[in-house]
C-alpha positions as CSV (number, residue, x, y, z in Angstrom):
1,X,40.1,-0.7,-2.3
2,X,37.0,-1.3,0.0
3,X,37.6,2.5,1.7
4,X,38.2,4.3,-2.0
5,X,35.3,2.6,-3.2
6,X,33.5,3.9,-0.2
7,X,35.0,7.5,-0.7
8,X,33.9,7.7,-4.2
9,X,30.4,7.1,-3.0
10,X,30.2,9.6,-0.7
11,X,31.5,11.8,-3.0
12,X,28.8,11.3,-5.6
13,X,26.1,11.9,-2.9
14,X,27.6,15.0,-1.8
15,X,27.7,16.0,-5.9
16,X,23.8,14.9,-6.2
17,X,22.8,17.1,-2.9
18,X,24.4,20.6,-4.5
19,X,23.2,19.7,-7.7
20,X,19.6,19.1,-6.6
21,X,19.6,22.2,-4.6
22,X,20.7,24.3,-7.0
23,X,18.0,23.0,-9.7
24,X,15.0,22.9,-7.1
25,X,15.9,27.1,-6.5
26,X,16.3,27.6,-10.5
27,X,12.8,25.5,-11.1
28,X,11.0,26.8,-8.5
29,X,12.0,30.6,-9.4
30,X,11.4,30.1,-12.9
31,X,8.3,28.5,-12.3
32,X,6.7,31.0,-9.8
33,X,7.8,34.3,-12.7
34,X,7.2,31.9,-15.8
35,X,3.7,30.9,-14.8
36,X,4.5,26.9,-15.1
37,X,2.6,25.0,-12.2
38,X,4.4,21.9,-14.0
39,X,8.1,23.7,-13.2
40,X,6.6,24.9,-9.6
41,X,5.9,20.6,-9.3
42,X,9.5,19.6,-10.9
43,X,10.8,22.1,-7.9
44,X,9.3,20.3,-5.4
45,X,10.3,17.0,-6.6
46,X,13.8,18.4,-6.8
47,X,13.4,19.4,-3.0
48,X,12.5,16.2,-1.6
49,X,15.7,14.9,-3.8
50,X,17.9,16.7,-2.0
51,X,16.6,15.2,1.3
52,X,16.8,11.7,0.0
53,X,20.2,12.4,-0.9
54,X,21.1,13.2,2.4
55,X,19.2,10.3,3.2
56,X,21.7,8.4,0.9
57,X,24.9,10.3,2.4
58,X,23.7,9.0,5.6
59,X,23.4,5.5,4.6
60,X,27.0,5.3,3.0
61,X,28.8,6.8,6.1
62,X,26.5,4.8,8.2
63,X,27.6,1.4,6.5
64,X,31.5,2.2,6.5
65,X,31.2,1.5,10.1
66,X,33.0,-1.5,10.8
67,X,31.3,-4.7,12.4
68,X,30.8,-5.1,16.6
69,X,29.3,-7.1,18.3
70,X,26.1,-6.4,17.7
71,X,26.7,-6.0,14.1
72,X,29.1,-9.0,13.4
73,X,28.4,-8.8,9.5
74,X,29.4,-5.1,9.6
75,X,26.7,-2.2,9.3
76,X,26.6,-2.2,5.1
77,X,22.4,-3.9,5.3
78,X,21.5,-0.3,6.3
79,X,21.9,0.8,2.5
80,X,18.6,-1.0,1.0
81,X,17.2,0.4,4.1
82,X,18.1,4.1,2.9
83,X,16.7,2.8,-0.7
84,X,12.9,2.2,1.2
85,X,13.0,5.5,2.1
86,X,14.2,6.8,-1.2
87,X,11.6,5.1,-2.6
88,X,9.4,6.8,-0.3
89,X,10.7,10.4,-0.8
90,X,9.6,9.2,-4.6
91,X,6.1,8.1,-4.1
92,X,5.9,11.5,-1.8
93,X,6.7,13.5,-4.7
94,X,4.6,11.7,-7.1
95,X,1.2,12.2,-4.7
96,X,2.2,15.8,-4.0
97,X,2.5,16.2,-7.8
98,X,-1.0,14.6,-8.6
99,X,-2.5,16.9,-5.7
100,X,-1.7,19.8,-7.3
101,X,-2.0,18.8,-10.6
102,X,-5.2,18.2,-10.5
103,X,-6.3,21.2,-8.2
104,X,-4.4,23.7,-11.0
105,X,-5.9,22.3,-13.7
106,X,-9.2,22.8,-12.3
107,X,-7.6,26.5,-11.9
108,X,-7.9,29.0,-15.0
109,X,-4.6,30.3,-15.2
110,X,-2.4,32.0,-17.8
111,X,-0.2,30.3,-20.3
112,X,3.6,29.6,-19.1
113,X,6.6,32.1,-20.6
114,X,8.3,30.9,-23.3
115,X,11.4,31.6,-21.7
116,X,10.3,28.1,-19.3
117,X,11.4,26.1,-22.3
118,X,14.7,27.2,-22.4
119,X,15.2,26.6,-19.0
120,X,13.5,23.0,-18.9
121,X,15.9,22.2,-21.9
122,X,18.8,22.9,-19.7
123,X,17.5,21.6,-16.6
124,X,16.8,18.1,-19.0
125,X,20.4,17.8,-19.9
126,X,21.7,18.7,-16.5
127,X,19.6,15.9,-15.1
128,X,20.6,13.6,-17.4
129,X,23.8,14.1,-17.2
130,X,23.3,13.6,-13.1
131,X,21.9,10.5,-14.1
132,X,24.4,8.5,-16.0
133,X,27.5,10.5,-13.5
134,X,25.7,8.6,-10.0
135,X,24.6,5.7,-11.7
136,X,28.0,4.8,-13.2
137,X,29.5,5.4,-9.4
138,X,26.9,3.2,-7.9
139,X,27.9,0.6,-10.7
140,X,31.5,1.0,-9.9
141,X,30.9,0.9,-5.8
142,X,27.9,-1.6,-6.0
143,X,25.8,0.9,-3.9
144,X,22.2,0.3,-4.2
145,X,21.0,3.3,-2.3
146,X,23.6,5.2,-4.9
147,X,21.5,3.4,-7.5
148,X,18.4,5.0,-6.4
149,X,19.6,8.0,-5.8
150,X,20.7,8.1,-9.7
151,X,17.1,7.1,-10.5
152,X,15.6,9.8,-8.5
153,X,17.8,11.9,-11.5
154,X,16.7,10.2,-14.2
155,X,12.4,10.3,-12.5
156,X,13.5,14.4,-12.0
157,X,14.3,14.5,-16.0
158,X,11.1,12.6,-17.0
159,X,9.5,15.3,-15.1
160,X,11.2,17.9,-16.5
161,X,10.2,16.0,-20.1
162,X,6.7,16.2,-19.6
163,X,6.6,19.6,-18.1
164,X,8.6,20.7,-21.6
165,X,5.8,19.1,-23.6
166,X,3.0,20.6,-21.7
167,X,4.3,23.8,-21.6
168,X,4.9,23.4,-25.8
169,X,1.6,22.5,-26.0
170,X,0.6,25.4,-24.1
171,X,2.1,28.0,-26.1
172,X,2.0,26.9,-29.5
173,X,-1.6,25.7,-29.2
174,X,-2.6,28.9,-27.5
175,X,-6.6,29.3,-25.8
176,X,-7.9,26.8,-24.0
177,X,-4.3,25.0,-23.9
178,X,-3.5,26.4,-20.4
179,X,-3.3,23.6,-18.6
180,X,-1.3,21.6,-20.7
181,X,1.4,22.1,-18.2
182,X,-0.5,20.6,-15.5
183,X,-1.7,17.4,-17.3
184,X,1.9,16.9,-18.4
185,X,2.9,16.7,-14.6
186,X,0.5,14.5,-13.7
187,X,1.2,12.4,-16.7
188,X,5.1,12.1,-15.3
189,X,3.4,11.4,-11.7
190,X,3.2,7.8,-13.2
191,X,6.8,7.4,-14.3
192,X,8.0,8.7,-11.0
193,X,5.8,5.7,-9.3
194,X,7.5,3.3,-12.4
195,X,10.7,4.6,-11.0
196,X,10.1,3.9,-7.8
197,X,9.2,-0.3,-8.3
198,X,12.6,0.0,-10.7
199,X,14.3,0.8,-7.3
200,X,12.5,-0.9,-5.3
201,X,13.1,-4.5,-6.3
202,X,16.3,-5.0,-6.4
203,X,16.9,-3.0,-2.7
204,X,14.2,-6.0,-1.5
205,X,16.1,-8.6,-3.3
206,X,19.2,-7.8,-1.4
207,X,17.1,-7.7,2.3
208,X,15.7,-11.0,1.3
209,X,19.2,-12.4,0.3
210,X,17.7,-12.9,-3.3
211,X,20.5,-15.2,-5.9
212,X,21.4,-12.9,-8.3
213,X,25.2,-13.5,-8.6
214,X,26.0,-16.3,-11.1
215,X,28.9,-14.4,-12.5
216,X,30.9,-13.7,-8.9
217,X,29.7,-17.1,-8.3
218,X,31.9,-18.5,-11.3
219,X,34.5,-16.6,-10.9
220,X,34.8,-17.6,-7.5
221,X,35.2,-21.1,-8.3
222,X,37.6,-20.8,-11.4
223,X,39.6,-19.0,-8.6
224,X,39.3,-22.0,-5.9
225,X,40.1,-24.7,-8.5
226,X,43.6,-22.9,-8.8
227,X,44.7,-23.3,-4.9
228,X,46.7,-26.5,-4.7
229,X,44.5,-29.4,-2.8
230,X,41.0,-28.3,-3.8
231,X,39.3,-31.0,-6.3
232,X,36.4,-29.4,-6.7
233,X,33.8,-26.6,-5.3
234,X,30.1,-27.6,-4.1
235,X,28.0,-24.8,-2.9
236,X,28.1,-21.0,-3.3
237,X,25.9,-19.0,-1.6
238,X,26.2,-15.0,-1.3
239,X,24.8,-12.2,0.3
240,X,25.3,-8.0,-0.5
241,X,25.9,-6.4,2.6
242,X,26.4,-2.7,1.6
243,X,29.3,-2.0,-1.1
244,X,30.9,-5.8,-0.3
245,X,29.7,-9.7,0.2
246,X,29.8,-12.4,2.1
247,X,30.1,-15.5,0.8
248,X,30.1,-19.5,2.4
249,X,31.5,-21.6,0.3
250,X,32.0,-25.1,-0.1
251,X,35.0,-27.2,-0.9
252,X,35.5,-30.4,-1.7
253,X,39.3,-31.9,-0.9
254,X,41.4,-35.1,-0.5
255,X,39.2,-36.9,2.2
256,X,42.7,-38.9,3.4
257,X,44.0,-35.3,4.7
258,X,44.6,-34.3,8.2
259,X,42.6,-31.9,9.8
260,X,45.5,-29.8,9.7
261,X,45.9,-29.8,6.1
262,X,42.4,-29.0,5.5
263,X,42.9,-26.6,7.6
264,X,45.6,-25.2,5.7
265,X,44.1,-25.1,2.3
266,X,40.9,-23.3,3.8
267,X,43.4,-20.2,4.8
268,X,44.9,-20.0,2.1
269,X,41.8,-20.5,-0.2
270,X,40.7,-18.0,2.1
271,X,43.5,-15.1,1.6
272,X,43.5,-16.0,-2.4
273,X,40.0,-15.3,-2.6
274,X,40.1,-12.2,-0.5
275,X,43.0,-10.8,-2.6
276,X,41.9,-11.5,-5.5
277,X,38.5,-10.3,-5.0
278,X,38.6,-7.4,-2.9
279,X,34.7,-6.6,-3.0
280,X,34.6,-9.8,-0.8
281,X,34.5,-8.7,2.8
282,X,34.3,-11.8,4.0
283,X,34.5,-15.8,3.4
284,X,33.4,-18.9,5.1
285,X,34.8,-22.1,3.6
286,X,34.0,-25.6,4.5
287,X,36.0,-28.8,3.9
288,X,34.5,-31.7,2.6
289,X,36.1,-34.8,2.0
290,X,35.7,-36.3,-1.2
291,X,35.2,-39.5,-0.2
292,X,31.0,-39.1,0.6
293,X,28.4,-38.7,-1.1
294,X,27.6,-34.9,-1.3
295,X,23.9,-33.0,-1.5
């Protein structure tokens, strides 16, 4: 399961490069013969998408790697990594965007084609569409760099929003409307930077080992209370490690038992676990006896 979940992420990245490279050459075209300096800045947002999601193609194949020696909890940590610099390509874009924002509306120029809005409403729905494809793959694989690569989507079809209002703006208001365009990019400069703390957060969360599974957490005990000898569970602590976990776990048994038949039950807790939570990569489980006092 671990290697088709792995597949399916790759093959959303590879979707979101060829998508983003189409729509950075249709924006950037239409831009340059429509006259929209907001379409031009939505092209080279789309650019530097297509390098983050190479970035994030990189980061998935990178993580599949199994664990060495150097790397005895695997190579999976390197995802939130990618995310950093996703969230980099993002603030990129947004400063490059404000630069020539501001520079082009300080620039008389003429007023965009109406033929633009046609192509922003398409490019809107494409994006969109982007959007909810990736991020329901990095919900199903439990990829955070897939995660921000679907926000980068959804940032990319703000844009695309406020460059459609400006340009409206533009055309139906006529003289001295020009730069609509341009203040509506440099209005969606500030959702791109929203977007970016949205990805951000939860990318650090998982480098700083942040508690934020309560659920997996439960279910991991209602599991353990069904393996013959356990009396109870005591702590649960987890950590993300790529597309799987790692989890130490503590259990509390018969404190009359052998070492040999704590043993036991800590294998075969073990293998339960593991098959019936495949997302698990791997477990640590230690006996307590249940005759002490436990903290």
């Amino acid at each position: 399961m671990k290697t088709e979940l792995h597949a399916k992420a790759v093959k959303a990245a590879y979707f979101s490069i060829f998508g983003n490279a189409v729509l950075a050459i249709i924006k950037g075209v239409t831009g340059i013969f429509g006259n929209s300096y907001a379409l031009i800045a939505d092209a080279i947002e789309s650019t530097t998408d297509v390098f983050s999601s190479l970035l994030v193609l990189f980061g998935l194949k990178y993580s599949a790697r199994p664990a060495d020696e150097n790397h005895p909890y695997g190579h999976g940590r390197v995802e939130p990594l990618i995310t950093f610099a996703v969230v980099g390509f993002l603030v990129v874009s947004a400063t490059i965007i404000v630069m020539e924002s501001i520079e082009n509306i300080q620039t008389p120029h003429k007023v965009p084609k109406p033929y633009t809005l046609i192509v922003l409403a398409a490019i809107i729905l494409t994006k969109e569409i982007f959007y909810r494809f990736i991020n329901k793959k990095s919900d199903e694989t439990k990829s955070s760099s897939l995660k921000a690569d679907a926000w980068h989507h959804r940032s990319d079809a703000i844009t695309s929003l406020m460059a459609f209002i400006g340009i409206s703006i533009a055309l139906f208001m006529g003289k001295g409307y020009e730069t609509a365009d341009d203040w509506a990019a440099l209005f969606a400069s500030g959702f791109i930077l929203y977007n970016a703390y949205l990805i951000l957060r939860p990318a650090l969360g998982e480098i700083m080992d942040e508690h934020v599974y309560d659920d997996m957490v439960e279910e991991i005990r209602e599991i353990s209370q069904k393996e013959k000898g356990v009396i109870e569970t005591e702590k649960c602590y987890i950590r993300k490690t790529g597309m799987t976990y790692h989890v130490d776990l503590h259990v509390i048994v018969d404190g009359e038992l052998s070492v040999n038949e704590g043993h036991k039950i800590s294998h075969d807790l073990k293998d339960r676990l593991l098959h019936e939570m495949p997302e698990i990569a791997d477990i640590l489980i230690h006996i307590e006896p249940d005759n002490i006092k436990h903290s």
